[in-house]
C-alpha positions in Angstrom: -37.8 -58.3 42.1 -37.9 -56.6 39.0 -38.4 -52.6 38.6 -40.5 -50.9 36.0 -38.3 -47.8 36.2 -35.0 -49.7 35.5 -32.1 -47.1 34.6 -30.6 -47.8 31.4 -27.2 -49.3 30.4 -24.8 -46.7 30.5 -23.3 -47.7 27.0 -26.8 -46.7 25.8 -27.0 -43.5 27.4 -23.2 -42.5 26.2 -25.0 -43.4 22.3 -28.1 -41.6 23.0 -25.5 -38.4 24.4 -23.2 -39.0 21.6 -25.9 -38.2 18.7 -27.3 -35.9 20.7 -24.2 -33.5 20.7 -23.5 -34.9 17.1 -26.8 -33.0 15.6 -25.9 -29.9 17.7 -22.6 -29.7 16.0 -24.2 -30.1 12.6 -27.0 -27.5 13.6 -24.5 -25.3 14.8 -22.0 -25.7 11.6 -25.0 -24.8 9.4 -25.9 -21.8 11.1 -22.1 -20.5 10.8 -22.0 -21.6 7.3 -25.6 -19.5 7.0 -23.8 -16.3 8.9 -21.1 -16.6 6.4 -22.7 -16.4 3.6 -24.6 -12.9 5.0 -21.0 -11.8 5.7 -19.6 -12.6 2.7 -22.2 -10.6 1.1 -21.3 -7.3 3.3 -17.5 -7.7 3.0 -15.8 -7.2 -0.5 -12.4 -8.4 -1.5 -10.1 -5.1 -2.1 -9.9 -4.3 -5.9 -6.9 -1.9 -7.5 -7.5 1.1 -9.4 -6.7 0.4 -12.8 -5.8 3.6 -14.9 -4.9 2.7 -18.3 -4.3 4.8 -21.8 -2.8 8.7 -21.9 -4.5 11.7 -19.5 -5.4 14.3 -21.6 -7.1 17.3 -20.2 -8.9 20.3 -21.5 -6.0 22.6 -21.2 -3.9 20.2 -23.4 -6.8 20.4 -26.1 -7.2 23.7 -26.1 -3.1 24.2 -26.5 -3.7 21.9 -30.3 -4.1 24.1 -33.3 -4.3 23.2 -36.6 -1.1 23.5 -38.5 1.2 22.0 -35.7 3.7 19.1 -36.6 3.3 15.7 -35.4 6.4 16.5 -33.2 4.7 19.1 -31.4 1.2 17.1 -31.0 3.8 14.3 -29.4 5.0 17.4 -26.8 1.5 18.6 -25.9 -0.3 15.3 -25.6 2.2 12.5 -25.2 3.1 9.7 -27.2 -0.6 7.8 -28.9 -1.8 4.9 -27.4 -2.6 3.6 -30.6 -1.4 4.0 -34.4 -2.2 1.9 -37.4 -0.4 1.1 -40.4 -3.5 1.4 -42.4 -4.6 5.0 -40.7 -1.2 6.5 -40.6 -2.4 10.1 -40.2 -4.5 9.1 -37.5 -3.8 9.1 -33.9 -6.0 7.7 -30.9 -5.7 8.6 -27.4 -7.7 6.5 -25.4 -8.1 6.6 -21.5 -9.9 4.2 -19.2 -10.3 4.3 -15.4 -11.9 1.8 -13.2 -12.3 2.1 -9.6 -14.3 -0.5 -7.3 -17.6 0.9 -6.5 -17.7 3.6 -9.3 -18.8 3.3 -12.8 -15.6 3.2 -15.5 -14.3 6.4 -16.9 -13.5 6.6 -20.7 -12.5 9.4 -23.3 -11.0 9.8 -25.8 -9.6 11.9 -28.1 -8.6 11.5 -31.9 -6.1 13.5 -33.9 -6.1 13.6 -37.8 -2.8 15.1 -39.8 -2.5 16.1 -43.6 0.9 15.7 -45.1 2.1 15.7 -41.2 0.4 18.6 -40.0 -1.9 18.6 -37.7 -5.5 19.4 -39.7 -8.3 18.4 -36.9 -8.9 17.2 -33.9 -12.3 15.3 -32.0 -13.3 13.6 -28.8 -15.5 13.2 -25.8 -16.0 16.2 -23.2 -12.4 16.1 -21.8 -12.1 17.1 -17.8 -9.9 20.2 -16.2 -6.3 19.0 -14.8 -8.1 20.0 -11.5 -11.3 17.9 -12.4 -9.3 15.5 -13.6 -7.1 15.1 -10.0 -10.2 15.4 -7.8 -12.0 12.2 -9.3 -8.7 10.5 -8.2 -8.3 11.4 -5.0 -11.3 9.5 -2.7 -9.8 10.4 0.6 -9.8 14.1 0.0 -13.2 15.1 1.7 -15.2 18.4 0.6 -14.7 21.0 3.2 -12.9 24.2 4.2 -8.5 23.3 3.2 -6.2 23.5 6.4 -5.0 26.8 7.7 -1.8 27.6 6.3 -0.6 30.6 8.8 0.0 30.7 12.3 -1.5 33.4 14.4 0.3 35.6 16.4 -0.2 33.6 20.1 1.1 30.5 18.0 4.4 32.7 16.9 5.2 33.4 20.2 4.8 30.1 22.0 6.9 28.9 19.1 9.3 31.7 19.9 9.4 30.7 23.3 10.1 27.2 22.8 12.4 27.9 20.6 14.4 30.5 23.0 14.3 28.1 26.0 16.3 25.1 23.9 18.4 27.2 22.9 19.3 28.9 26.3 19.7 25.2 27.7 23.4 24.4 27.8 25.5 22.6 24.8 26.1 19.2 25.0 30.0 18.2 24.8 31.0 17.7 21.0 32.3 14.5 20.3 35.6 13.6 20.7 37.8 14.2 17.9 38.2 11.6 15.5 42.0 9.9 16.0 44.8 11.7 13.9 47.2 7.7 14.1 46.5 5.0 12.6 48.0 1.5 13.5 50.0 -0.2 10.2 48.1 -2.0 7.8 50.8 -4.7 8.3 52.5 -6.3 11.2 56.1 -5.4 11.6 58.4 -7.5 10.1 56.1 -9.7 7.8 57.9 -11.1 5.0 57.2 -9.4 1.5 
């Protein structure tokens, strides 16, 4: 006799199981491929700082007066980024800073000399040393600084620490280092 609800070939089954876990791998690589991508979006690669060009601040402005040599414009503000042959009493400082996730500082500052002395002097709004330190340091959060002096219930416990070490007994020095040495050479080797 021959049954209407025959099971099938087990070969056939294996197939049918086979493609079956074949299109759940693919679904599931796409959807990690698709939660990469939102990932990828939310994590950025670390990028340096990149400081380039002389710091000058304020303070090292305000020290330039007309009349100084080039020697002591070189003392004050360092040594120019750049100098041209064809604008020899001209000097540029330039300074660029570029931090991920903050737009790019520039200034700059240009110094003009007459028969080497120093005769002017022009550039961008130029930050405080202080001003200038803060915008560099991104870890240093606004707030009230660190306490700086103990109180007096802090001096004593130190006191008291610092009393009982001391009252505990001395460990034994090391022994002394050995006053004889053996010969460099055995006895009796030829020379």
């Amino acid at each position: 006799m021959h049954h209407l609800n025959s099971p099938q070939s087990p070969s056939r089954e294996r197939r049918r199981g086979q493609s079956v876990f074949r299109v759940a791998l693919v679904l599931a690589a796409l959807g990690g491929l698709s939660a990469c991508t939102s990932v990828a979006n939310l994590v950025t690669p670390y990028k340096i700082d990149i400081q380039q060009g002389n710091v000058v601040t304020r303070e090292q402005a305000q020290a330039l007066a007309p009349g100084m040599s080039r020697l002591q414009v070189r003392d004050i503000l360092g040594s120019p980024l750049l100098t041209s042959v064809f604008h020899a009493d001209r000097w540029d400082y330039v300074f660029t800073f570029r931090r991920q996730g903050a737009a790019a500082q520039q200034r700059k500052l240009t110094v003009f000399f007459k028969d080497d002395v120093l005769e002017r002097f022009e550039g961008d709004e130029l930050p405080t040393e202080a001003e200038f330190v803060a915008s560099l340091d991104v870890r240093r959060k606004a707030g009230k600084p660190p306490v700086l002096q103990a109180s007096e219930e802090q001096l004593r416990a130190f006191q008291q620490r610092n009393a009982s070490s001391q009252a505990a007994p001395a460990a034994e020095p090391p022994p002394a280092p050995a006053r004889s040495y053996p010969p460099l050479e055995t006895p009796g080797a030829a020379q």
